[in-house]
SELUM-974766 format. One line per field, with one value per residue (C-alpha): residue in one letter; residue number from 1; x, y, z. Coordinates in steps of 0.1 Angstrom, whole numbers, plus 5000, padded with zeros to 4 digits. Example, Ala and Ser with C-alpha at 12.3 -4.5 7.8 and 13.67 -1.06 7.14 Angstrom:
BEGIN
resn <- [A,S]
resi <- [1,2]
X <- [5123,5137]
Y <- [4955,4989]
Z <- [5078,5071]
END
This chain:
BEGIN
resn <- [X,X,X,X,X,X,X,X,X,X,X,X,X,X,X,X,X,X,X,X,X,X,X,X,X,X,X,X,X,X,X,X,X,X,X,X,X,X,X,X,X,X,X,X,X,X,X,X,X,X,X,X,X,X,X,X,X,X,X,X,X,X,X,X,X,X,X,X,X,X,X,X,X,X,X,X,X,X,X,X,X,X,X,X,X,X,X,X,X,X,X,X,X,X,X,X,X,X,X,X,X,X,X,X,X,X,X,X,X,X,X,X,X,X,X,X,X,X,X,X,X,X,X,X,X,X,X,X,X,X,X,X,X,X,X,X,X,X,X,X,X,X,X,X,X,X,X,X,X,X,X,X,X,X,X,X,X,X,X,X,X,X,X,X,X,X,X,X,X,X,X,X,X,X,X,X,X,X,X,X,X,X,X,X,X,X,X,X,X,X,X,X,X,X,X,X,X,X,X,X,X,X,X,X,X,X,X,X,X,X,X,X,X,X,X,X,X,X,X,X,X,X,X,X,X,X,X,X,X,X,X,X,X,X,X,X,X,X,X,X,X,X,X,X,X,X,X,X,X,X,X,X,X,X,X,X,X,X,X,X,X,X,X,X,X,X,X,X,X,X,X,X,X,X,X,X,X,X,X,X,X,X,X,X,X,X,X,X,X,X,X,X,X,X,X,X,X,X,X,X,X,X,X,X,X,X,X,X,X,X,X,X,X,X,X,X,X,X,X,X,X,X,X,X,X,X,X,X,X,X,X,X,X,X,X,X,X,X,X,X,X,X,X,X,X,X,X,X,X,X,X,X,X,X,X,X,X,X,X,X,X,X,X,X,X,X,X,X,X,X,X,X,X,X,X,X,X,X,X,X,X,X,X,X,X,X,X,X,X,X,X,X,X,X,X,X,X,X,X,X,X,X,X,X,X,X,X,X,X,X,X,X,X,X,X,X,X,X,X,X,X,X,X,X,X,X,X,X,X,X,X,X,X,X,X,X,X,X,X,X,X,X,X,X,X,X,X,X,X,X,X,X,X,X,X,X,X,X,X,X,X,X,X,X,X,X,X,X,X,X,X,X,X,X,X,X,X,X,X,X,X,X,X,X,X,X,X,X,X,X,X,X,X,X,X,X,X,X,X,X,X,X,X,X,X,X,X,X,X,X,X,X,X,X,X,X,X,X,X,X,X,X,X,X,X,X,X,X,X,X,X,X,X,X,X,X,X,X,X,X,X,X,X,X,X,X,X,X,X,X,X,X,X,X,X,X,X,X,X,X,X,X,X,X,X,X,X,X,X,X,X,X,X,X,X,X,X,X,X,X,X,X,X,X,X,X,X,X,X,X,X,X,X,X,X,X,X,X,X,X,X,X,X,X,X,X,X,X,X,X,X,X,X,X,X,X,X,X,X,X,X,X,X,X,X,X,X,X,X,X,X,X,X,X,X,X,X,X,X,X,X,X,X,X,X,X,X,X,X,X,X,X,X,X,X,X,X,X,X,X,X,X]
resi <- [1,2,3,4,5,6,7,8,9,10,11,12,13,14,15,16,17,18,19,20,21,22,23,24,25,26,27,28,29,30,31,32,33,34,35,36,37,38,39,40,41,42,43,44,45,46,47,48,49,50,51,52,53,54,55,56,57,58,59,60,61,62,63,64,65,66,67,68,69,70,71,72,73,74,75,76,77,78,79,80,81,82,83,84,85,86,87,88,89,90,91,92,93,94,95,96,97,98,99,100,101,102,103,104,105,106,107,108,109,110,111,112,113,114,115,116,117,118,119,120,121,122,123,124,125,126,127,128,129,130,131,132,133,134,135,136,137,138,139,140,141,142,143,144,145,146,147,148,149,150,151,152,153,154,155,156,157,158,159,160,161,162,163,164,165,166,167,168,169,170,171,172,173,174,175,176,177,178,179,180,181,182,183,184,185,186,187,188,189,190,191,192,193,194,195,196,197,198,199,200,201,202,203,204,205,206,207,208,209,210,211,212,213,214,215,216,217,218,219,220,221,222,223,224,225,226,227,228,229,230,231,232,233,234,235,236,237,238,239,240,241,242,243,244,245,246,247,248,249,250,251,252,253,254,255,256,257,258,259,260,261,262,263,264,265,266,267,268,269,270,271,272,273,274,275,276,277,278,279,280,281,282,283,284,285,286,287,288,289,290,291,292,293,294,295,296,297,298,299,300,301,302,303,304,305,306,307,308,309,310,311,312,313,314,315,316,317,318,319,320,321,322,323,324,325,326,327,328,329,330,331,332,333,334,335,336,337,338,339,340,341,342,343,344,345,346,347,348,349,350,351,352,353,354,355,356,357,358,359,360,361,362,363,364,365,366,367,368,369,370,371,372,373,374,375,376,377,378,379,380,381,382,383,384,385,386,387,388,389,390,391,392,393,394,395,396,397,398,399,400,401,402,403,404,405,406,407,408,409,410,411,412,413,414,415,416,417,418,419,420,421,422,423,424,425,426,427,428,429,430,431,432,433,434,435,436,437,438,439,440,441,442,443,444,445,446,447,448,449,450,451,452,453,454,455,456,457,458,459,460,461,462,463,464,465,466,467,468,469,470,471,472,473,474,475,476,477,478,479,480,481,482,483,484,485,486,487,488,489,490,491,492,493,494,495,496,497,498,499,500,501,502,503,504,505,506,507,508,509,510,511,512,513,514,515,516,517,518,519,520,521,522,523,524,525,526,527,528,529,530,531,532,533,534,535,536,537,538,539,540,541,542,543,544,545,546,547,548,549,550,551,552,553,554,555,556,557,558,559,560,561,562,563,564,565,566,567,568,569,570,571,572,573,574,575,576,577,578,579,580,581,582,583,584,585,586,587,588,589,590,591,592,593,594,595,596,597,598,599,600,601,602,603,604,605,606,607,608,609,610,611,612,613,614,615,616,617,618,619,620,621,622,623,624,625,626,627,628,629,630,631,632,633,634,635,636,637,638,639,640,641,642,643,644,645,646,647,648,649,650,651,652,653,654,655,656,657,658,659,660,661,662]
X <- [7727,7727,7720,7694,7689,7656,7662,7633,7623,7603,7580,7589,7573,7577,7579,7549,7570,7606,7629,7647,7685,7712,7692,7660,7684,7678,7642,7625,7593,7580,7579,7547,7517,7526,7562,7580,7600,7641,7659,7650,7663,7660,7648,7643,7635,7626,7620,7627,7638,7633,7651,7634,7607,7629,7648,7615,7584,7590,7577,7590,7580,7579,7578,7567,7550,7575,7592,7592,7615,7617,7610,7625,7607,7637,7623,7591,7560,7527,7491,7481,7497,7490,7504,7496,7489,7502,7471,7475,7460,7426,7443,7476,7473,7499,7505,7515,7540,7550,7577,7592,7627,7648,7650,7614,7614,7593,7575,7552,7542,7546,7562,7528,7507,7477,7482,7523,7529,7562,7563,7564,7534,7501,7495,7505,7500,7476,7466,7454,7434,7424,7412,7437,7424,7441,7454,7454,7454,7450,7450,7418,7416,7407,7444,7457,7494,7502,7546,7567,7598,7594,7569,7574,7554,7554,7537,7513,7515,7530,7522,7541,7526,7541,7536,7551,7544,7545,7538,7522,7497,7508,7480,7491,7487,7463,7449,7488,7493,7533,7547,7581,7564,7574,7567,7603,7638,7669,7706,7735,7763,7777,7819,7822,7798,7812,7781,7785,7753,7736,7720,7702,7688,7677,7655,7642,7635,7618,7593,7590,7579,7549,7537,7536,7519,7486,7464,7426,7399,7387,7422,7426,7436,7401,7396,7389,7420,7416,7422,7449,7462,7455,7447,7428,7428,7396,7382,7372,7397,7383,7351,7369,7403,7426,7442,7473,7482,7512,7527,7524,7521,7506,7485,7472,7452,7452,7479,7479,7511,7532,7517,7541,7567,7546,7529,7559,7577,7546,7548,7585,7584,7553,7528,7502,7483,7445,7446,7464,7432,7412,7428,7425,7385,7384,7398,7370,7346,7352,7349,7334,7307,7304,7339,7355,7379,7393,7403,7439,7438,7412,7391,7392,7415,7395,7414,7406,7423,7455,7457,7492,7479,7450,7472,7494,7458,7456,7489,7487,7454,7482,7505,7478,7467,7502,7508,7474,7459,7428,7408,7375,7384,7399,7364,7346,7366,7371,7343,7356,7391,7381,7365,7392,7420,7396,7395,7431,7433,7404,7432,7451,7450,7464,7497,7495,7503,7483,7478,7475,7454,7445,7476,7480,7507,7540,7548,7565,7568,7552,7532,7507,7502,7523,7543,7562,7560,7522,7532,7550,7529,7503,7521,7527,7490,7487,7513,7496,7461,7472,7486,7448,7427,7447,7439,7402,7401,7390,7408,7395,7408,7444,7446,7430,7455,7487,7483,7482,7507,7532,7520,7529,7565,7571,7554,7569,7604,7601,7587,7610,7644,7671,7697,7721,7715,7703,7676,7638,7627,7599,7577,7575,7588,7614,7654,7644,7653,7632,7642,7609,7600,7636,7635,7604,7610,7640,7619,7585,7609,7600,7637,7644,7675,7700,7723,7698,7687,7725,7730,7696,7714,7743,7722,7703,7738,7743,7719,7734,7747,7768,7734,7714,7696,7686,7653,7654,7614,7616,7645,7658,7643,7660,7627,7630,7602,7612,7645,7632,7624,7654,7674,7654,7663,7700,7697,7672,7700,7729,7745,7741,7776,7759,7726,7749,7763,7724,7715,7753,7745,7708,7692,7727,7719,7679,7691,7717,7711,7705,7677,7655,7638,7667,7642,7616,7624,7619,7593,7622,7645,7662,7691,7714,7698,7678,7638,7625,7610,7581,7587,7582,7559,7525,7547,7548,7586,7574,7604,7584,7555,7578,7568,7595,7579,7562,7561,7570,7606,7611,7621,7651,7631,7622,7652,7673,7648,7639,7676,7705,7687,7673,7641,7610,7575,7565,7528,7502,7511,7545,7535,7565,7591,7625,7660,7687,7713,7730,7764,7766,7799,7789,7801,7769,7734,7704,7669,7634,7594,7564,7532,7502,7520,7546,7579,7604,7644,7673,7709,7741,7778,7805,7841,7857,7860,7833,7796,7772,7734,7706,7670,7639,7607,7575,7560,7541,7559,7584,7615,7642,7676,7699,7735,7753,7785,7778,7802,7816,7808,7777,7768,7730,7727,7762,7755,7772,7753,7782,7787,7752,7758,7734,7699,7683,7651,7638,7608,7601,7598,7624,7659,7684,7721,7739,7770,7791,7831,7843]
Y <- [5950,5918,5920,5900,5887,5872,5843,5826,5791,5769,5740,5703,5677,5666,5638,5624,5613,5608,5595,5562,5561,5548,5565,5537,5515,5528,5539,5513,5512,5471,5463,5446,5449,5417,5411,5379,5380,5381,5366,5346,5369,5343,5307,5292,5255,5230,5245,5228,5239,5284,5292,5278,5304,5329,5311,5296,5308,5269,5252,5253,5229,5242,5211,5216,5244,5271,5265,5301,5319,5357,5368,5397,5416,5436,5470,5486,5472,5472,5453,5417,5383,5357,5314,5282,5259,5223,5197,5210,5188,5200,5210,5229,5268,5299,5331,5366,5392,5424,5449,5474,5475,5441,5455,5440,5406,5382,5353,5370,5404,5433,5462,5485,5505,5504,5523,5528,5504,5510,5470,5477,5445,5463,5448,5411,5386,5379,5344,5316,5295,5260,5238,5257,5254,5234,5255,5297,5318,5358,5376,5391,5429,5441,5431,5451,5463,5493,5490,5465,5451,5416,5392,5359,5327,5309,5276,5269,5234,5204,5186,5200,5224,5229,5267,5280,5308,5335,5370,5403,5419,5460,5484,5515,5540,5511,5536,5531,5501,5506,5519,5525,5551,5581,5617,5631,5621,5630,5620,5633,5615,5627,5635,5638,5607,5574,5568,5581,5575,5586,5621,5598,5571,5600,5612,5582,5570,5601,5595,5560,5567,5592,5566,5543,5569,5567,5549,5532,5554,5525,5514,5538,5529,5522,5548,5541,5520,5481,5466,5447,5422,5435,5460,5470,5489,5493,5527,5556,5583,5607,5623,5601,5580,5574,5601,5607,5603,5607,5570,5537,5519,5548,5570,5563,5596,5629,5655,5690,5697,5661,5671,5708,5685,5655,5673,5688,5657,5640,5669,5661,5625,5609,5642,5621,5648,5630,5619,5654,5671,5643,5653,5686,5687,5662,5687,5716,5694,5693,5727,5744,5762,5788,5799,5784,5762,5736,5699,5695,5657,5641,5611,5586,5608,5639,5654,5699,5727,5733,5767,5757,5725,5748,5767,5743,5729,5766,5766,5727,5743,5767,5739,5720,5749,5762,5725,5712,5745,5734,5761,5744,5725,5761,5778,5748,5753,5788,5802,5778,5792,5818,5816,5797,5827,5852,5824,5830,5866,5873,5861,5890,5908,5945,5937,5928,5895,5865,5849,5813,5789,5762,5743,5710,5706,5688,5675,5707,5721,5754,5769,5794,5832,5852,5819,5830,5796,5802,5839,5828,5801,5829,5854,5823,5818,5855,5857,5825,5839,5869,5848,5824,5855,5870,5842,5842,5877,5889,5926,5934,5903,5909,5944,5933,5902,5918,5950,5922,5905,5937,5945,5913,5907,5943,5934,5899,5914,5937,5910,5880,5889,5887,5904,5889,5857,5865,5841,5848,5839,5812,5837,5873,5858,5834,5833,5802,5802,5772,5750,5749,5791,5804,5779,5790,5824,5826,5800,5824,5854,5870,5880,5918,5908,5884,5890,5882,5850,5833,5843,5822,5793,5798,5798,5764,5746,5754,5730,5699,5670,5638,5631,5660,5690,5685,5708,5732,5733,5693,5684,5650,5648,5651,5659,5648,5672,5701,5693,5692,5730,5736,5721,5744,5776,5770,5764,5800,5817,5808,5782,5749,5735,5733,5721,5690,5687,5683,5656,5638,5634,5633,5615,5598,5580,5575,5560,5538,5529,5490,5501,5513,5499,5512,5522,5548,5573,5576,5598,5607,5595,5608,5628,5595,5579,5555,5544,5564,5591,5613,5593,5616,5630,5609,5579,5557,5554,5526,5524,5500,5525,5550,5552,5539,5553,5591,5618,5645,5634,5638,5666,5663,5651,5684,5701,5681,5694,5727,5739,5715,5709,5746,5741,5755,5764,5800,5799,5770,5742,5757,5785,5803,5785,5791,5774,5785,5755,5756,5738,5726,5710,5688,5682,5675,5671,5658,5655,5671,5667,5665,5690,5683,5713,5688,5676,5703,5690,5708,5692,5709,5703,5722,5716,5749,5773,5761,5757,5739,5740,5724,5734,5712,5732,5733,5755,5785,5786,5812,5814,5829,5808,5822,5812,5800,5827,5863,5867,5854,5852,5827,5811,5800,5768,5776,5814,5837,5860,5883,5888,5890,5883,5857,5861,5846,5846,5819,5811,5774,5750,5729,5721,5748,5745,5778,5775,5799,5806,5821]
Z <- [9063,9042,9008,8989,8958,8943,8918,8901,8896,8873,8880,8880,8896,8935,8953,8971,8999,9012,8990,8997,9008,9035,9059,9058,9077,9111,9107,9133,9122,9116,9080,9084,9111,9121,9140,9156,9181,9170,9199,9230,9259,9288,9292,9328,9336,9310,9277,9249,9211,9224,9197,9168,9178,9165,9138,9116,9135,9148,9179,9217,9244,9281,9298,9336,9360,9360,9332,9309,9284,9274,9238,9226,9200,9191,9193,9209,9192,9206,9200,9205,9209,9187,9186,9184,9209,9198,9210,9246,9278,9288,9320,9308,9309,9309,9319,9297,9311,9294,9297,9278,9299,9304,9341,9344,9330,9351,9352,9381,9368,9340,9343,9357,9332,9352,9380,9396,9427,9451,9448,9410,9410,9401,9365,9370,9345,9321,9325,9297,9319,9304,9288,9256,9223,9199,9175,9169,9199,9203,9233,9240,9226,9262,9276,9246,9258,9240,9242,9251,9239,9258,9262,9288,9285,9316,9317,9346,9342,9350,9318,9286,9264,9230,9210,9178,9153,9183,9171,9174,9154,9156,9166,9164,9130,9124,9097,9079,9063,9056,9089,9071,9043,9054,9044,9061,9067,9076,9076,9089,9103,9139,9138,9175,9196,9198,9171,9137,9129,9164,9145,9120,9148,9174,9143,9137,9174,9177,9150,9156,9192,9180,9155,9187,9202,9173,9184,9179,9195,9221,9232,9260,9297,9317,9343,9370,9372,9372,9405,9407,9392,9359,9333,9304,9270,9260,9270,9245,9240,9221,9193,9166,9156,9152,9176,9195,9226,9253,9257,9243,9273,9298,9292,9266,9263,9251,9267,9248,9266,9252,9218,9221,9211,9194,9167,9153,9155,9135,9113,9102,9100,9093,9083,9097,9107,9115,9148,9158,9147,9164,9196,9193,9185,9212,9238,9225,9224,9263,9264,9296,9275,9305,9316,9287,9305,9287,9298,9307,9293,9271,9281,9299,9323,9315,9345,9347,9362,9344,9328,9311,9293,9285,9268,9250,9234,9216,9205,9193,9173,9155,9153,9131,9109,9100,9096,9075,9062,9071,9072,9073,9108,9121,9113,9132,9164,9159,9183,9215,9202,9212,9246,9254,9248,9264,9294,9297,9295,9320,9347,9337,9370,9375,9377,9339,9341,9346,9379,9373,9396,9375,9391,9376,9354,9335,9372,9383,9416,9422,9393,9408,9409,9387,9374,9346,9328,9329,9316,9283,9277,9277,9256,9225,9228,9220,9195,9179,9176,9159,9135,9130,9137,9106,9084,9098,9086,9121,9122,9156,9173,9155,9169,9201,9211,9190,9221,9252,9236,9234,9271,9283,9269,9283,9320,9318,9316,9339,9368,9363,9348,9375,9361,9387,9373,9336,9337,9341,9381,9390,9398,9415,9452,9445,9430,9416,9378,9361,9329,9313,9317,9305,9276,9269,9268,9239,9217,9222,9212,9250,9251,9240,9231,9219,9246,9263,9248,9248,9287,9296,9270,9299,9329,9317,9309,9346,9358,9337,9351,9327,9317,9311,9328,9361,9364,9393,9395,9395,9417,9410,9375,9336,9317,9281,9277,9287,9279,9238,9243,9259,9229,9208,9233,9224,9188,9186,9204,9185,9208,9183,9199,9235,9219,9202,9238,9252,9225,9231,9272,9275,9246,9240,9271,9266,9235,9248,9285,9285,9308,9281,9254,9227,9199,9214,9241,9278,9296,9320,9345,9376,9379,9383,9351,9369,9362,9389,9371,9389,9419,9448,9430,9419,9403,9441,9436,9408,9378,9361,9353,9336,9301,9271,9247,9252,9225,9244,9240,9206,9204,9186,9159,9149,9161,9142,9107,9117,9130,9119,9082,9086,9070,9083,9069,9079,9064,9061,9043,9034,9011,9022,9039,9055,9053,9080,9084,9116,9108,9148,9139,9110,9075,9062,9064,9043,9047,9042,9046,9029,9028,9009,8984,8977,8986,9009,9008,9021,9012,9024,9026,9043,9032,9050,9024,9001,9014,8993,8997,8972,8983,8965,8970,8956,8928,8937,8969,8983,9005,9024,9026,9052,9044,9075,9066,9056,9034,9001,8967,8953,8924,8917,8899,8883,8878,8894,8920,8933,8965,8982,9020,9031,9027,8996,8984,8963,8943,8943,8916,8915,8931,8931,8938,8964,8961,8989,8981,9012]
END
């Protein structure tokens, strides 16, 4: 038993939003809404002075039909291009291609967003037909592409056409004037990859990728699709915007499940919580007023029957009120919150658990009847509610849903764990042990044990390849996804040197890999690391269509806060709060986030036999710290505290200083 020690603090005033430090260097948000291209990746044929297009926003000639050159923006960026067309010929014209990979670069097509082709061809160009006007040029708001990295100019002509001053105007967070401003950071610097600084760009490509995914209300992917050549970007998403969605590029809608990982992420970096609770009262606003049901993806998709995307929109409602505090919106949605648990639990059959038919899905294989990733998804929707029905005041529901909850961890254990292979089974019939349902399970605390908990953390390393985990319920496939929950399972359980070993291979690679666009994250890729994501299985073995840039792999965003830096809220807002470092083989860590209470910073240092902590948290605010060693003796800003073990609880106010001499 741990001893404990309550210190006091006093008020001083918090920061608004993160402070400024070495760490601003590798966060890749654009500095203004409007970017230029920063290097010329390819010319072909006769183009004359490509580089000054870079160099001074100066002028380029492409003199001939045929004749094109690649621009490279640098990083992903998304919105409309802008230049100026130098007293073109009434008969000169051009065509627009698009691509977030360099794979994809083409004079003939973009890399598809509209719809996945096995000749990777669907979107095409988009074509500037003549006459040109002389002077300023934007790209109609329709052809809209939401990420890409590189933009090619072909020239359709064989009379020269002259541009300059080629640019484009960002279009995401376009409720944000300075993309860079951000509530969160962190910094750490990595002793073991072949990048020091790998830790601190993960975090940032993480968040960057969210804020690409925040977008206008009417700049969603028309359904139905275009027909090809084409696309457009002009449907309704949503009740209101701005509001979040799963990719820059595609989907471009709302996905409950991609915001399990998005939100939290958003939460950490950015706090830019509006378009999270735009998506969510979009999703009950679609509510099947009858059963209850709700939508598995918001408009124009509005695709149905998916109990587990059901259920990730209740948790995401959880998400946002331990997040926000925002009671009022709660109490609006509170009634379809409702239906929509009891929709759940009235497939609760008599074996206890429930049997799921609403099949669609993250892309898995299998899924129905007494799934258990349907189970624990179920069992955190329970947990959840007791949690918002608490803070709604509504006793009976706490009672009500705290019971099921019990039952099911009890009836879920006893149906899936294989104690042959310490892992939780697919489902009732199978051997199958799945990534997403045993990671699940130790981060939803279904695991009786921790025993239990770190012998799942060994089954899931099982399935890893150089690159990553290789999901048994997707063969073929590294899901960055479920892969971000999986990261989390080994941090929960203890394991943080095999969760550093999960961010070295997997996002080390998404990171790296000259296939991808190097500053936002991938949606997933095959077992070998190639493009072919989902291609067996909806994607029409098309690389181009995988997404560069999809929230549901950020997960190390949060990870990296919530486990390496320790520092958690526990209530809404972050009236109390938690800080449990997890060294994972790091000297030192630094970071911290914003809640509308004020500023949160953790800042530790381990030097072997001293451990030093500071913790920054807002007044009227209260704490546990949970020292990484449990024993030693501590000093409190300079006082000494004994020997205390390593739980610590704090009153906040202002920074305080832990000093651990072991």
């Amino acid at each position: 038993m741990f001893g404990t020690l309550i210190f006091v603090l006093f008020t001083i005033s918090t920061w608004a939003s993160a402070p400024s430090g070495p760490w601003d260097a590798f966060n890749y948000a654009p500095k203004s809404t409007v970017v230029w291209p920063t290097a010329v990746y390819h010319v072909e044929g006769a183009v004359d002075g490509a580089n000054s297009l870079v160099e001074n926003r100066g002028a380029a000639t492409l003199a001939g039909s045929g004749a094109w050159l690649a621009l490279d923006f640098g990083v992903e960026v998304g919105g409309l291009i802008s230049m100026n067309f130098l007293n073109p010929s009434s008969t000169v014209s051009i065509a627009l291609s698009f691509t977030e990979s360099p794979l994809f670069i083409s004079p003939l097509t973009s890399d598809d967003s509209s719809y996945p082709a096995s000749n990777m061809s669907y979107d095409g160009v988009l074509n500037v037909p003549s006459p040109l006007p002389s002077g300023f040029w934007t790209q109609p708001s329709f052809a809209l592409r939401g990420g890409f990295r590189y933009l090619t100019i072909v020239s359709n002509s064989n009379e020269p056409l002259t541009i300059s001053n080629v640019s484009c105007a960002i279009l995401f967070m376009p409720h944000v004037d300075n993309l860079g401003n951000y509530a969160g950071y962190f910094y750490a610097e990595d002793p073991v990859f072949h990048d020091a600084d790998f830790l601190t760009k993960l975090w940032y490509s993480g968040a960057y990728t969210v804020q690409t995914n925040t977008v206008p209300l009417d700049t969603g992917r028309e359904v139905p699709f275009v027909t090809s050549p084409g696309w457009e970007n002009n449907a309704t998403l949503g009740v209101a915007g701005p509001i979040i969605v799963d990719g820059a590029k595609r989907d471009r809608a709302v996905w409950p499940g991609d915001m399990g990982i998005a939100v939290p992420t958003q939460f950490v970096s950015t706090n830019d919580l509006l378009p999270t609770k735009n998506a969510l009262s979009t999703m009950f606003a679609a509510i099947d007023p009858i059963t209850g049901a709700l939508p598995e993806s918001g408009p124009p998709l509005s695709q149905t029957g998916s109990d587990t995307y059901h259920a990730w929109t209740l948790i995401g409602t959880h998400n946002y009120y331990l997040y926000s505090g925002d009671m009022m919106w709660l109490q609006t949605v509170w009634t379809n919150y409702t239906k929509a648990v009891q929709f759940l639990e009235n497939k609760v059959d008599s074996s206890g658990l429930m049997n799921v038919t609403g099949l669609r899905d993250w892309a898995r294989l299998g899924g129905g009847g007494h799934n258990s990733e349907g189970n624990a998804l179920l069992y955190k929707v329970l947990t959840n509610s007791v949690d918002l029905a608490t803070y709604m005041n509504a006793s009976d529901l706490v009672s009500a849903w705290a019971r099921n909850a019990s039952s099911l961890k009890q009836v879920f254990n006893q149906a899936f764990w294989d104690p042959n292979q310490e892992m939780y089974r697919d489902n009732t019939s199978t051997t199958l042990c799945p990534q997403d349902a045993n990671s699940m399970s130790v981060i939803f605390n279904l695991t009786t044990s921790p025993g239990q908990a770190d012998a799942i953390s060994a089954g899931l390393q099982r399935n890893w390849n150089d690159l990553g985990p290789v999901a048994p319920e997707l063969p073929d496939t590294i899901s960055p996804f479920i892969s971000g929950l999986e990261l989390q399972a080994h941090f929960q359980s203890g394991n943080d040197d095999r969760a550093m070993d999960l961010l070295h291979r997997e996002w080390g690679y998404m990171l790296y890999t000259n296939l991808s666009v190097q500053s936002t994250l991938l949606e997933g890729f095959t077992a070998n690391g190639s493009l072919y994501y989902r291609g067996y299985r909806g994607y029409n073995y098309d690389a181009s269509y995988t997404s560069h840039s999809h929230g549901w792999s950020s997960g190390p965003t949060s990870a990296l806060t919530y486990y390496v830096l320790g520092l958690t809220v526990t209530s809404p807002q972050g009236k109390t709060w938690s800080v449990a470092p997890h060294l994972s083989g790091l000297n030192a860590a630094e970071g911290g986030f914003t809640t509308p209470l004020g500023w949160y910073g953790v800042k530790w240092r381990d030097e072997g036999n001293v451990f030093m902590l500071d913790v920054n948290v807002p007044t009227g605010t209260s704490g546990v710290v949970r020292l990484p060693y449990a024993e030693g003796k501590v000093e409190i800003n300079g006082f000494s505290a004994g020997s205390i073990g390593d739980v610590i609880n704090l009153n906040g106010g202002h920074k305080t200083t832990i000093t651990l001499y072991r």
